[in-house]
N, C-alpha and C positions, 0 to 999 in steps of 0.2 A: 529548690528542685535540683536532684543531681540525676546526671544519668546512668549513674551504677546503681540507682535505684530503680527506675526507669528498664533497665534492662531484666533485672531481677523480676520484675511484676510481668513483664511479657513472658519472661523463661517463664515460667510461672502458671502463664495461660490467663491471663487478666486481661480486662480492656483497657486502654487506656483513653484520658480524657482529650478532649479539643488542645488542651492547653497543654498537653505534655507534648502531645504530638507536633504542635506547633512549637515547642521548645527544643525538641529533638534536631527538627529541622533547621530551624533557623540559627542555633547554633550549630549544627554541622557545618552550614553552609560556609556560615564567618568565620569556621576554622577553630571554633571554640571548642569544640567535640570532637577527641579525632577518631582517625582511622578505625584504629582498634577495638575502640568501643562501639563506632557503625557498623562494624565488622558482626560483634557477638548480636548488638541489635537487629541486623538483616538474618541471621540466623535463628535467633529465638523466634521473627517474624515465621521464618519458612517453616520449622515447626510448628507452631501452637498460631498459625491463621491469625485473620481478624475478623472483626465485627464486619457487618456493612458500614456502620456509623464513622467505625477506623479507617475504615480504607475512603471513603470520603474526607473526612478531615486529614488522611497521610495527601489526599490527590491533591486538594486546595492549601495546605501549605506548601505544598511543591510549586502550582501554579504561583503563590504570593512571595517566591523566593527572590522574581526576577521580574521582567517587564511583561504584561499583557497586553493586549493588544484590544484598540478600542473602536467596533464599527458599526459602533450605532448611528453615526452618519450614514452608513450603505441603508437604504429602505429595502422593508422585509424584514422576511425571516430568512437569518441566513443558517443554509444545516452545510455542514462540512463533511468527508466521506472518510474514513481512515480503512489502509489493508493494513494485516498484521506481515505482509510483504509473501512474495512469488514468485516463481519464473515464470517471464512472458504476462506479467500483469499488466496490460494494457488501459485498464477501465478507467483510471482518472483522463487520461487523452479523451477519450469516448463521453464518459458522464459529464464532464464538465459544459462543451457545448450543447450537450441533448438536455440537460436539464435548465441553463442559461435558456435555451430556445422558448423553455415554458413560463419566463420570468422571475425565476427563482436566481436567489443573487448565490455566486461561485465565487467567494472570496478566498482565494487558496492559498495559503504557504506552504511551502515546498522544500524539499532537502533535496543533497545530491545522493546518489546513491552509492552504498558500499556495499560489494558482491556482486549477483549475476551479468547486473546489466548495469545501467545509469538510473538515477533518482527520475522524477515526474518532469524534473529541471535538464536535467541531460540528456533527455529522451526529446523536450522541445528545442536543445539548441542546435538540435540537427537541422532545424527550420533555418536557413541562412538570415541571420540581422537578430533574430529572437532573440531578447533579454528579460531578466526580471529584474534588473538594478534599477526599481525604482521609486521613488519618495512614497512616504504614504498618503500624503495627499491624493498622487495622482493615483495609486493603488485603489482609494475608495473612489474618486471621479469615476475610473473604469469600470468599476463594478455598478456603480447609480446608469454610467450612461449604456455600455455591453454586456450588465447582467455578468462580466465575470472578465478576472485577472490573475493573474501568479505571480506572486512575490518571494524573492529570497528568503530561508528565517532568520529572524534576530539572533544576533549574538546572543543576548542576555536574557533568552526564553527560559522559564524553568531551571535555572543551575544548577538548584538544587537535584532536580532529575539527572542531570550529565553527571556530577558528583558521586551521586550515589550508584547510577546506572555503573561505571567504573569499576568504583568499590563490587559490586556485586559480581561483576564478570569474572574476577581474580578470588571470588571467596568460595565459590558453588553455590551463589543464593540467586544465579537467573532465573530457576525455573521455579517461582514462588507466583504463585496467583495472585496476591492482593500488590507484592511490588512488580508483578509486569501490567496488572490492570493499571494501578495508580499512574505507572510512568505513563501509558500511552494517553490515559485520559487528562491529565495534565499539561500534556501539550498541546491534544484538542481545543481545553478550557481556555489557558494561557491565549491562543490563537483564535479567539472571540467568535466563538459557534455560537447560534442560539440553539440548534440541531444538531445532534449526532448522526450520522448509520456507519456501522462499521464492517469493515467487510472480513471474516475472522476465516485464517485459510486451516484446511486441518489434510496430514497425507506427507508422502516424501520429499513435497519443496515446500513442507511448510515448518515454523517454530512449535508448532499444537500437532505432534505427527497420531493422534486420535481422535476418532469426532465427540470421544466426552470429554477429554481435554479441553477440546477447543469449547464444546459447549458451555461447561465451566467458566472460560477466561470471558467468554461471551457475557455469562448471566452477570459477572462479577461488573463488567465494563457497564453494561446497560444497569446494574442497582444504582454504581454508582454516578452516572449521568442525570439519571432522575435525583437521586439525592443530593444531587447538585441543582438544579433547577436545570439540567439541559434535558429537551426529549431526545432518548437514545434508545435506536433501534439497529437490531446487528443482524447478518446473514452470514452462518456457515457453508461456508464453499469449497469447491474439492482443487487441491493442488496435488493430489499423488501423479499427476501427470501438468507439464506445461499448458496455461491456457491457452487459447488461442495455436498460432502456426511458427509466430513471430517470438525472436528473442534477440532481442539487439536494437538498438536508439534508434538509426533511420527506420529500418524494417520496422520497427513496432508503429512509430507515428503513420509509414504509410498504411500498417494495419488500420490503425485507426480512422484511417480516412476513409478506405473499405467501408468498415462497419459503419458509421455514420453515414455512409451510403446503404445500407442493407445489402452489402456485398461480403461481408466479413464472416469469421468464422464463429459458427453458431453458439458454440461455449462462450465466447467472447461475449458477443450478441446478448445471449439472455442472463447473462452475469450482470451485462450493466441494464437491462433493462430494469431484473429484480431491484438492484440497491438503487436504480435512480427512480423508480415506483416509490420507494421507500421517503429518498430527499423529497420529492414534490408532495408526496401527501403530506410530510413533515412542516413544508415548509407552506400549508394549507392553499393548495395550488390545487388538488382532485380533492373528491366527495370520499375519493376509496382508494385501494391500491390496485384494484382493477382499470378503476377510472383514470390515474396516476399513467400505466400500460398503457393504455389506449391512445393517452394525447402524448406520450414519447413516442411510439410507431408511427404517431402522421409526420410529428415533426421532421423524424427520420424518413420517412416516403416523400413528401414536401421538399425538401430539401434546404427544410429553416434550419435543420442542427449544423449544417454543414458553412452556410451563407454566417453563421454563428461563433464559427470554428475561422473562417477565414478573416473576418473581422477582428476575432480576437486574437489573432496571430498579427494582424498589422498594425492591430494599435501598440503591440510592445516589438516593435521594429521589424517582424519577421515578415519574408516573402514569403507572401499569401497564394502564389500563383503554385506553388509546390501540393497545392491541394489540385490541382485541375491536371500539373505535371509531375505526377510524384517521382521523375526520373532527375530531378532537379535539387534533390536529397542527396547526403555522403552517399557515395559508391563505392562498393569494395572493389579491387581490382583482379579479385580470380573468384570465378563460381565454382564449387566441387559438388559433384555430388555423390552422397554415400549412397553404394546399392545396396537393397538386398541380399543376402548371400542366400535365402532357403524361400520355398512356399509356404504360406500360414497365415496366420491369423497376428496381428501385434495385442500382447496381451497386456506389457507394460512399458510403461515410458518412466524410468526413473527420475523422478523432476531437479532435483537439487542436482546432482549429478549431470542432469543433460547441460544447466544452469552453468554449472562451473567448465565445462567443454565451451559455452559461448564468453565466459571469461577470459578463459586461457588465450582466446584468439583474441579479446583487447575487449569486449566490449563492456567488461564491469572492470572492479576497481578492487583489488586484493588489500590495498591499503588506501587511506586516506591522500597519500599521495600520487598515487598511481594515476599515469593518464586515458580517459576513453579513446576509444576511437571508435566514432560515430557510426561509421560506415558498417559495420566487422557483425558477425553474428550468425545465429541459425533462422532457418526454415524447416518447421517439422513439414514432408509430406504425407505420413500419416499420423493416426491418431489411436489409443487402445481400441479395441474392437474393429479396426478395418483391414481389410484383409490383401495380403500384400505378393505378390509373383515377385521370383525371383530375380536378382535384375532391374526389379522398379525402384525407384531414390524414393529411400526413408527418411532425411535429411539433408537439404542442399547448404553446402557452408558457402558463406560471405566473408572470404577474408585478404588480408593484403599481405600475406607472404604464401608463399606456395609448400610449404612446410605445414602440415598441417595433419602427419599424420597420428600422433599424440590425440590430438582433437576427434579423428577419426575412428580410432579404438576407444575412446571413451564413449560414442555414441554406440557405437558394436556392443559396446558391454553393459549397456544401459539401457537400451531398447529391446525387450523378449518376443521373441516370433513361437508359437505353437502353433501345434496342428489344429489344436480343439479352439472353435468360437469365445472368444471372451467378450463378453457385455462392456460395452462403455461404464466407466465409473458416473454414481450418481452426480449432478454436478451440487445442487443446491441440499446440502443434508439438513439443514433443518432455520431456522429464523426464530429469533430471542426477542421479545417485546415485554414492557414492562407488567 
């Protein structure tokens, strides 16, 4: 088998078999295949598509490049949640206890985050003591005894994903559907789902800025979870505007404590209801996904999600008490608020844009080396469609230098006020099932 053949039959528009694709791989991986030649391959790929059958066998040799991860010691069925990422995405803080509350095991690995804000992991170590360094034994103990944990990921998950992902940023072949499905389902797989749901965001803070786009990347992800043997169900959600209020590591967690109190902000709110509806029928826990809604609401009114959430904050060292005092979180050291300059209506919140104004102030990471800072961030006070007097705070910043006004002209430039009513954006565009 060579791969200048191999390359030729995809130019080509042909399918290829289990075994080429598995050769493709696996010798890229080892270095056997270089660059140049994964180069023209990710291109003939963006071109001439693939099968469903390819893009399955490209996701599971990528999963078989490096270490999987094994948890059939956790009882149940375990379903895992993935976003295609956002500003202000709050909902794994939220779903993870609200769905643990119903018995469903929340075996999570976790990154740190690159861009707006912190990953799922730098959002929790705002919680004072909270770690996820740790064995995997105790990783599945936690999850058999609390229904749910967070772990670091492995170095040697999928390489071949990181290799290739690489390669393709430097060629023009990111925005290829079958390799952005394969990468993310790969790392689900890798990371021992027996469940998918995926949360696929589409609008101006997201990767899919169309909702056929995204529906697309959507159906693509959900063939191939089935065709894997995982059940995989996805929800298109709107990010042309920040969800939630909060954008920034403390602030979000205490979002999240809100919402799990049914104090939270409603997009928030019924974001993680839809996809955690989703995990618990998944994880055959309701009769329906109505049914599913109804025992996450008690849980949440009860106050099991939350008794849920402070257990599983203390069993990985973190002060539990920051849920009862949320003032016991990083603090930034000056609050500003940006006013209004006009009367009207807020018609757009530019999301990636408002995203990168709470970076600027520290709270994501421009580069892999860059440091958080936990405290630092926005507060939207409003939201598109509500209607704003002049003078009232459109955004309150969180930050710890008093220079801030770079920050404060990008949200002036990014937030539109008219005269005329604008309609809230839909939040839930549409849900992918097999």
């Amino acid at each position: 088998m060579r791969m200048v053949d191999l390359i030729a039959k995809k130019r080509d528009g042909q399918a290829l078999t289990t075994e080429e694709i598995n050769f493709i791989i696996t010798g890229y991986t080892k270095g056997d295949i270089p660059d140049y030649q994964m180069s023209a391959f990710a291109m003939a790929v963006f071109f001439k598509d693939m099968t469903d059958q390819e893009r399955a066998d490209l996701t599971m040799a990528m999963v078989n490049s490096g270490d999987t991860i094994d948890l059939s010691a956790i009882e149940g069925i375990k379903v895992d949640k993935h976003s295609t990422g956002g500003v202000g995405d709050t909902t794994t803080l939220v779903l993870g206890p609200l769905v643990a509350a119903l018995d469903v095991p929340v075996a999570k690995m976790s990154g740190r985050g690159l861009g707006h804000t912190g990953g799922t992991i730098d959002k929790l170590e705002a919680v004072p003591g909270f770690h996820v360094e740790i064995e995997n034994q105790e990783f599945i103990d936690l999850v058999n005894k609390n229904k749910i944990a967070v772990i670091g990921q492995s170095g040697n998950l999928t390489p071949a994903d990181k290799k290739l992902y690489a390669l393709r940023d430097v060629t023009a072949t990111v925005n290829s559907i079958p390799l952005i499905a394969s990468s993310i389902m790969s790392k689900k797989i890798a990371a021992g789902a027996d469940a998918i749901v995926l949360d696929v965001k589409t609008g101006a803070g997201a990767f899919m800025k169309t909702t056929e786009d995204a529906k697309e990347l959507a159906q693509a992800m959900v063939r191939i979870g089935n065709n894997v043997g995982r059940n995989t169900m996805a929800v298109i959600s709107d990010m042309s505007q920040p969800l939630g209020f909060a954008i920034g590591n403390a602030l979000e967690v205490k979002e999240a404590i809100d919402t799990l109190q049914g104090k939270g902000p409603k997009d928030l709110e019924e974001l993680c209801l839809t996809l955690g509806s989703q995990m618990v029928f998944l994880a055959g826990k309701a009769s329906s996904l109505e049914d599913a809604r109804e025992k996450l609401l008690e849980v949440m009114k009860n106050g099991k999600a939350l008794e849920v959430f402070k257990t599983f904050l203390s069993a990985q060292g973190g002060d539990a008490s920051v849920v009862d005092n949320p003032n016991q979180l990083p603090q930034a050291k000056y609050i500003i608020e940006v006013e209004a300059k006009e009367d009207g209506y807020v018609s757009e919140i530019i999301a990636d844009e408002i995203g990168t104004a709470a970076m600027l102030l520290g709270a994501g990471r421009a580069t892999k080396e860059s440091e958080i800072d936990l405290a630092v961030g926005l507060m939207l006070r409003k939201k598109v469609g509500d209607v704003v007097k002049k003078g009232e705070s459109l955004v309150t910043i969180h930050a710890n230098t008093e220079d801030v006004e770079k920050v404060k002209q990008m949200i002036y430039d990014n937030i539109k006020i008219s005269k005329e009513h604008v309609a809230e954006p839909k939040l839930v565009h549409d849900i992918v099932t097999k």
